[in-house]
The first five atom37 places (N, CA, C, CB, O) and aatype in JSON, in Angstrom:
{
  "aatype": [20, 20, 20, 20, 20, 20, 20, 20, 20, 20, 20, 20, 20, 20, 20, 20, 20, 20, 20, 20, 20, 20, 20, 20, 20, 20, 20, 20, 20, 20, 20, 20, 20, 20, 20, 20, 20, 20, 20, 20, 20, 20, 20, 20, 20, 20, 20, 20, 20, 20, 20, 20, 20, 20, 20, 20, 20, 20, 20, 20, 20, 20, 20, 20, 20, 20, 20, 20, 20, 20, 20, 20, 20, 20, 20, 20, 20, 20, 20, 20],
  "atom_mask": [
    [1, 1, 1, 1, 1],
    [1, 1, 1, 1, 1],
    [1, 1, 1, 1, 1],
    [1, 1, 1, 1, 1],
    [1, 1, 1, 1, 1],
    [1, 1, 1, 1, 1],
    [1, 1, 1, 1, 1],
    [1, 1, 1, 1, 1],
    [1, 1, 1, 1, 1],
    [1, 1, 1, 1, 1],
    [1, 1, 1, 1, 1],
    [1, 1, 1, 1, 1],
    [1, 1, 1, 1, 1],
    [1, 1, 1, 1, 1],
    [1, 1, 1, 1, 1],
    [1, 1, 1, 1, 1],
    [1, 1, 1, 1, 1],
    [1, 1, 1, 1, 1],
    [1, 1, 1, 1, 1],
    [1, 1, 1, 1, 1],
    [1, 1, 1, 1, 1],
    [1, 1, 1, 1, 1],
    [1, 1, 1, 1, 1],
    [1, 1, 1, 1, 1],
    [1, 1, 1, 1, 1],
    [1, 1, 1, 1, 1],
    [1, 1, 1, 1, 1],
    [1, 1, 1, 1, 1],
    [1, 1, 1, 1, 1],
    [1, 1, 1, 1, 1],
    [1, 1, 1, 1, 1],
    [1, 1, 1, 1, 1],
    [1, 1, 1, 1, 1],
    [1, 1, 1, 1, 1],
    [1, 1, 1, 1, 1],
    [1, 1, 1, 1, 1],
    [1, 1, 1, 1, 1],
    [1, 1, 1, 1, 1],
    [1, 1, 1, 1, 1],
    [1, 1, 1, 1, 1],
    [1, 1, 1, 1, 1],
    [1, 1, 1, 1, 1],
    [1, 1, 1, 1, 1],
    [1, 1, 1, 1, 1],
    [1, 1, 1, 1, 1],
    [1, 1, 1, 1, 1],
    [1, 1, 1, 1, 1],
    [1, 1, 1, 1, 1],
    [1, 1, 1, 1, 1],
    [1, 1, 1, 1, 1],
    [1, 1, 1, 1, 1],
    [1, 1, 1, 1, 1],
    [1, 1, 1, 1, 1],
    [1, 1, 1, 1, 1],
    [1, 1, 1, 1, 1],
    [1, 1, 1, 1, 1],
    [1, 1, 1, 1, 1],
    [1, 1, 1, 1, 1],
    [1, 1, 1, 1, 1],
    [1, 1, 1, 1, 1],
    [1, 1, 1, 1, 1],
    [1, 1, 1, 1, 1],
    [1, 1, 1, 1, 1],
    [1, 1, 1, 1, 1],
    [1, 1, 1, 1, 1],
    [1, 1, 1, 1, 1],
    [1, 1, 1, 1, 1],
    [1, 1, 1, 1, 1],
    [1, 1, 1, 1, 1],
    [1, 1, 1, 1, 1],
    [1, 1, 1, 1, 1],
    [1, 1, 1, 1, 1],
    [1, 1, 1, 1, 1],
    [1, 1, 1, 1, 1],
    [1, 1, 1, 1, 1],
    [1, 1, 1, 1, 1],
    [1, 1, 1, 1, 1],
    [1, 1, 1, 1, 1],
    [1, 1, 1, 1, 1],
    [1, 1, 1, 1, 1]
  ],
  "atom_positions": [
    [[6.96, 43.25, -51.51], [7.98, 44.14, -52.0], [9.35, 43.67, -51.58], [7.73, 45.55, -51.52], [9.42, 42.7, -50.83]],
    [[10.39, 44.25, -51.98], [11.52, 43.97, -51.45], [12.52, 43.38, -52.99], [11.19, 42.8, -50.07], [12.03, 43.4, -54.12]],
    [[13.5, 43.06, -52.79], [14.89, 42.99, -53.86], [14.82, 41.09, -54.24], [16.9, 43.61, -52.71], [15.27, 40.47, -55.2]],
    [[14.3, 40.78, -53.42], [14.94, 39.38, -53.47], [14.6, 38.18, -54.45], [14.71, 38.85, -52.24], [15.2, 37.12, -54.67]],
    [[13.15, 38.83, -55.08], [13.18, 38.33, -56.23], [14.08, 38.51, -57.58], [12.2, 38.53, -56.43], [14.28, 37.61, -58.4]],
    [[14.49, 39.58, -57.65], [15.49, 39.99, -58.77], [16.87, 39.45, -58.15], [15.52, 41.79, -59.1], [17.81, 39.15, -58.89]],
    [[16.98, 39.32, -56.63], [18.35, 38.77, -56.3], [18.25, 37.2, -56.8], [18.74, 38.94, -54.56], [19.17, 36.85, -57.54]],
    [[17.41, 36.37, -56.54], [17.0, 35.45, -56.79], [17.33, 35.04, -58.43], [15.76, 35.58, -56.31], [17.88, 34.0, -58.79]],
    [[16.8, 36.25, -59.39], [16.85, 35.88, -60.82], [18.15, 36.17, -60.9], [15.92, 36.59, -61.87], [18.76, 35.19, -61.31]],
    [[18.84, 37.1, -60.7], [20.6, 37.43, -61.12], [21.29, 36.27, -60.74], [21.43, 38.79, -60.23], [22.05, 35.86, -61.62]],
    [[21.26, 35.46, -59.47], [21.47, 34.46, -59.19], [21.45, 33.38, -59.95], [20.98, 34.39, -58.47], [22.53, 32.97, -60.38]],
    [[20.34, 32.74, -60.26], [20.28, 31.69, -61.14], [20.94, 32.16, -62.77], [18.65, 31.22, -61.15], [21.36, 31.36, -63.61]],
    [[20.88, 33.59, -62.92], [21.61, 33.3, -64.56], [22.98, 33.11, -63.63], [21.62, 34.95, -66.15], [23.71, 32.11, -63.62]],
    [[23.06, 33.72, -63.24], [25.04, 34.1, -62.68], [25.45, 32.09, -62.56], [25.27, 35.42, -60.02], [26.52, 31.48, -62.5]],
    [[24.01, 31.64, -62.57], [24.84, 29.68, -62.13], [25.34, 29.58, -62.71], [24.34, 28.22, -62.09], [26.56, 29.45, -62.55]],
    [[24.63, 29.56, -63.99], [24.57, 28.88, -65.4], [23.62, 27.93, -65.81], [25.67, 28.25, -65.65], [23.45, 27.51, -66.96]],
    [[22.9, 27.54, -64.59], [22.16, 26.48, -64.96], [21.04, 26.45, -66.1], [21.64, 26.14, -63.88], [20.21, 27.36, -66.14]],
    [[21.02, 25.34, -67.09], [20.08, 25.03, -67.6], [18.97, 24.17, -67.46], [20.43, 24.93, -68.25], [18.38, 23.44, -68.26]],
    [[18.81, 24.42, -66.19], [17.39, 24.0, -65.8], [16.31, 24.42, -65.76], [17.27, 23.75, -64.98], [16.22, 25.12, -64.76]],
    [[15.13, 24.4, -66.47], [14.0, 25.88, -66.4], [13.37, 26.21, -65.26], [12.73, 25.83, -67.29], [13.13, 25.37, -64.4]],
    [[13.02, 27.55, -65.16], [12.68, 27.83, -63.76], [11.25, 28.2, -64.03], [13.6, 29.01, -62.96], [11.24, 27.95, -65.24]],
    [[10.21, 28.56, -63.81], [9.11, 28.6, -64.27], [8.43, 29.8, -62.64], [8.47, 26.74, -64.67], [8.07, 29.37, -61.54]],
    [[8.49, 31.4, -63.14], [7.84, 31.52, -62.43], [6.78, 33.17, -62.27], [8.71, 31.07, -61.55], [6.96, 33.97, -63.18]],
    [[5.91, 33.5, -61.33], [4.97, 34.4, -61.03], [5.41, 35.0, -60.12], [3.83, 34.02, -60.78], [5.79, 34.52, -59.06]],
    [[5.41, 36.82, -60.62], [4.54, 37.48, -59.76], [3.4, 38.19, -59.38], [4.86, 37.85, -59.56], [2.7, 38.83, -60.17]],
    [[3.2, 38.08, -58.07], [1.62, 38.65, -58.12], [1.93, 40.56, -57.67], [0.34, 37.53, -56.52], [3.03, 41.09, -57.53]],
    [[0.49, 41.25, -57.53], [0.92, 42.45, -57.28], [0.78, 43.64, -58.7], [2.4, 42.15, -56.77], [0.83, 44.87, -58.77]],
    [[0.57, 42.48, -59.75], [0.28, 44.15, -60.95], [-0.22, 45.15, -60.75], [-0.5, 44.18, -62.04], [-0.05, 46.11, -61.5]],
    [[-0.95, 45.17, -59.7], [-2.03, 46.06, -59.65], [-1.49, 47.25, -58.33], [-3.58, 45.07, -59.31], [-1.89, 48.41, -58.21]],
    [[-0.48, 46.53, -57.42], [-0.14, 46.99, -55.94], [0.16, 48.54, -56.78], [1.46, 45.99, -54.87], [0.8, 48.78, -57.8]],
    [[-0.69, 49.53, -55.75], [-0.17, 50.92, -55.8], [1.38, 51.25, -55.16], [-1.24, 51.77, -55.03], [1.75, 50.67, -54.13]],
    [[2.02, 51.96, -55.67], [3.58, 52.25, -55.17], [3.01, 52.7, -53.87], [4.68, 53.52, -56.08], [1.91, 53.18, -53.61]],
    [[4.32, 52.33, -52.91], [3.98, 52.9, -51.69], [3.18, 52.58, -50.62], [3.65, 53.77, -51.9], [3.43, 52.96, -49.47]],
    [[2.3, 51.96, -50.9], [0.83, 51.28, -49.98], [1.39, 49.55, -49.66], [-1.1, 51.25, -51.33], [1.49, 48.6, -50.45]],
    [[1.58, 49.6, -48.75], [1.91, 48.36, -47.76], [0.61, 47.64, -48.46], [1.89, 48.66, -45.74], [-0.54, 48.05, -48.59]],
    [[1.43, 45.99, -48.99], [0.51, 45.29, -49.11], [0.98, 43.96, -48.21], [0.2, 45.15, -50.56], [2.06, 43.62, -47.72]],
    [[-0.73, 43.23, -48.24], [-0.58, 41.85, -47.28], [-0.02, 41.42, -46.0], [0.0, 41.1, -47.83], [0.83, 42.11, -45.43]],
    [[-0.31, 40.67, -45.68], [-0.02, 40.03, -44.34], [1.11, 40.31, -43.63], [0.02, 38.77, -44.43], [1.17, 40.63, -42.44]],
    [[2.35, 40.11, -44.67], [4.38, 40.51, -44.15], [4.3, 42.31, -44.21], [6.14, 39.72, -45.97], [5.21, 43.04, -43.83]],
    [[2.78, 42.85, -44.88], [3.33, 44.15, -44.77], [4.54, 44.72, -45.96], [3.92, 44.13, -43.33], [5.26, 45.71, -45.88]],
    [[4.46, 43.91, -46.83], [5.41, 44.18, -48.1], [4.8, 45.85, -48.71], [5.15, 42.66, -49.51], [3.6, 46.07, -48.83]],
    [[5.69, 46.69, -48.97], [5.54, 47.99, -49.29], [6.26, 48.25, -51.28], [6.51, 48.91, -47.84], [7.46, 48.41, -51.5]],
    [[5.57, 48.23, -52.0], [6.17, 48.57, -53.28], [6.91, 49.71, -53.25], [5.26, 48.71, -54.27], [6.44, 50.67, -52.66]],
    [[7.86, 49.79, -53.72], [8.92, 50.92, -53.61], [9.19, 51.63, -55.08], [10.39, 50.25, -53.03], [8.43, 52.0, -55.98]],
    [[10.56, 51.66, -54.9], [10.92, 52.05, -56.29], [10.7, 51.64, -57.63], [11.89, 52.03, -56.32], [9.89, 50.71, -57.7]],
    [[11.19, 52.05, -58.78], [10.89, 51.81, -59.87], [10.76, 50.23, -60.47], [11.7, 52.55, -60.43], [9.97, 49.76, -61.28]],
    [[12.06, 49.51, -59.59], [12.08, 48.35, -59.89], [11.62, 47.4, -58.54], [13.43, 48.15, -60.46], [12.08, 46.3, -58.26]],
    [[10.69, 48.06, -57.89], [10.26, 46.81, -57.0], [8.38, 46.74, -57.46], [10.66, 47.22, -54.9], [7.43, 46.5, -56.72]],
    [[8.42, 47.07, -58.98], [7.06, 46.82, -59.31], [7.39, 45.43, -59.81], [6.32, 47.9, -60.39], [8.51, 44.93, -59.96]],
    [[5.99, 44.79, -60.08], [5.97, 43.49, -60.17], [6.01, 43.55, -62.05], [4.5, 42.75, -59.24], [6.3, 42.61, -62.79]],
    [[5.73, 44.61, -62.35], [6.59, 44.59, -64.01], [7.88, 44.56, -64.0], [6.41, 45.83, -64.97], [8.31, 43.75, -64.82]],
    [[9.06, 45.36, -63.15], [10.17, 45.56, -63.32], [10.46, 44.02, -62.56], [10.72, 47.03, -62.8], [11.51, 43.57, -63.03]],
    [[9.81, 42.99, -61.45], [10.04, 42.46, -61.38], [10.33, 40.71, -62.38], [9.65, 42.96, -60.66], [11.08, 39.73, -62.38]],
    [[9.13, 41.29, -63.1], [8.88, 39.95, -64.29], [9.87, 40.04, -65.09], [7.51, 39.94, -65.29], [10.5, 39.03, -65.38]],
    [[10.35, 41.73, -65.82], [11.3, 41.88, -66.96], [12.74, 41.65, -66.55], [11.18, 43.27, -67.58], [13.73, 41.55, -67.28]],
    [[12.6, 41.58, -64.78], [14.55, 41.17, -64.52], [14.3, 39.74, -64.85], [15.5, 41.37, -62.5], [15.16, 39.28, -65.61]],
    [[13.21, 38.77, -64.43], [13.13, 37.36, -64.58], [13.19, 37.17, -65.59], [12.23, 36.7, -64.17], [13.84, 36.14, -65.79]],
    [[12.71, 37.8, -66.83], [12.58, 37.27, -68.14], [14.08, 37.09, -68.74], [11.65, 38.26, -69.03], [14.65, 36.13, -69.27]],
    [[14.5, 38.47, -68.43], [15.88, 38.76, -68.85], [16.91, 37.82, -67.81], [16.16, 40.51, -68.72], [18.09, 38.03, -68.08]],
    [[16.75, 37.11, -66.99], [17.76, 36.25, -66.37], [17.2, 34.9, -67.38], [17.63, 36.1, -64.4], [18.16, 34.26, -67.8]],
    [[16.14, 34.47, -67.74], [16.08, 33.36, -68.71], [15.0, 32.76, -67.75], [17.58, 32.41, -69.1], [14.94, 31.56, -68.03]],
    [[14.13, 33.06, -66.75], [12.88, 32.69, -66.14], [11.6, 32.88, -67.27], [12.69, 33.66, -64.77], [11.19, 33.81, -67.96]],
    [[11.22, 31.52, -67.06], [10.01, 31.89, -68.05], [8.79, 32.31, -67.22], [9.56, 30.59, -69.02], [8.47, 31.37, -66.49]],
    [[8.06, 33.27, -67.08], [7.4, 34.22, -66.31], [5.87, 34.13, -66.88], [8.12, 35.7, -66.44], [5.49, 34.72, -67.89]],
    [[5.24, 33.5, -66.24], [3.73, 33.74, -66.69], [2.94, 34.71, -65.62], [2.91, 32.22, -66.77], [3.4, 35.11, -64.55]],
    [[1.68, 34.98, -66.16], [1.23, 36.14, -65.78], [-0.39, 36.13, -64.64], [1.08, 36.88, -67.28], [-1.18, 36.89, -64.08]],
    [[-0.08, 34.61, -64.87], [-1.54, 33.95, -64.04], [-0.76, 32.65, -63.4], [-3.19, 33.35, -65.33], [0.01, 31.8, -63.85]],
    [[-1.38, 32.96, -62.06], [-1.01, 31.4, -61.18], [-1.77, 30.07, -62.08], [-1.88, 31.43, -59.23], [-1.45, 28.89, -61.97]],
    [[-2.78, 30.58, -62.92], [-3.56, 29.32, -63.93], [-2.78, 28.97, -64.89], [-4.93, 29.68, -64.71], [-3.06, 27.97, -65.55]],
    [[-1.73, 29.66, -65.14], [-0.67, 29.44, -66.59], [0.38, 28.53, -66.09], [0.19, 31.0, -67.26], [0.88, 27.88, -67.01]],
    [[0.92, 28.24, -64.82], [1.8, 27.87, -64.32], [1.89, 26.09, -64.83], [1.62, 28.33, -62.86], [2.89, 25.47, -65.22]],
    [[0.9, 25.75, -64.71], [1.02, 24.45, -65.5], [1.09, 23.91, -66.7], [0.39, 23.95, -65.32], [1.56, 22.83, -67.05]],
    [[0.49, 24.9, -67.42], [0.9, 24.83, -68.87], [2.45, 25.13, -69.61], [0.01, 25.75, -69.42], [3.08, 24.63, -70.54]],
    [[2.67, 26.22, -68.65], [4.21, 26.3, -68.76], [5.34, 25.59, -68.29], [4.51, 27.23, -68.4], [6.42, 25.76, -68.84]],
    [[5.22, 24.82, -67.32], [5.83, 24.0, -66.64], [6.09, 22.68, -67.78], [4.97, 23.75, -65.3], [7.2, 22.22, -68.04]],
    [[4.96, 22.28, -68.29], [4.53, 21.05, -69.31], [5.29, 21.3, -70.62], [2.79, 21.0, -69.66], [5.91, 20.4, -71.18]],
    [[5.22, 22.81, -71.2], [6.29, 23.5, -72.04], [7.54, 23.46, -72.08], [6.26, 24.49, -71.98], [8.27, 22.99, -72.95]],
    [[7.86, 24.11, -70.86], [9.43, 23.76, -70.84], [9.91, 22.4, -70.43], [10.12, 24.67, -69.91], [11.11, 22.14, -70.49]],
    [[9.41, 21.91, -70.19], [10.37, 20.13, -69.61], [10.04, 19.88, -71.08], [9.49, 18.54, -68.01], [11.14, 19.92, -71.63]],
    [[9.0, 19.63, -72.11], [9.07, 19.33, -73.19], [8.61, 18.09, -72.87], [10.21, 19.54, -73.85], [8.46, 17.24, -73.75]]
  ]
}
């Protein structure tokens, strides 16, 4: 849980860069509120779900897949 992925995506549009970024989050499933994993990450508000987290990435220009197994196919996609 926590902001820093969406700080992360506002960031890279705010560069400008056109370099593709290619990336996942895990957690679809994390119940609000219930501390997950090892750091103890806690889902919070509306936008610290890992949907609200994918749709800030999408919308910064992150191409966002939905399986750590997709990650290579997309990677191979965008470099072209």
């Amino acid at each position: 849980g926590g902001q820093l992925e969406a700080d992360a995506a506002n960031w890279y549009k705010a560069s400008g860069s056109k370099k593709p970024i290619v990336g996942f989050i895990a957690g679809e499933t994390a119940p609000a509120g219930r501390t997950m994993g090892h750091a103890g990450a806690i889902v919070g508000g509306s936008d610290d779900t890992a949907q609200a987290k994918k749709r800030i990435m999408r919308d910064c220009g992150i191409h966002v897949v939905d399986s750590p197994a997709e990650i290579g196919k997309k990677v191979k996609e965008v470099m072209g």
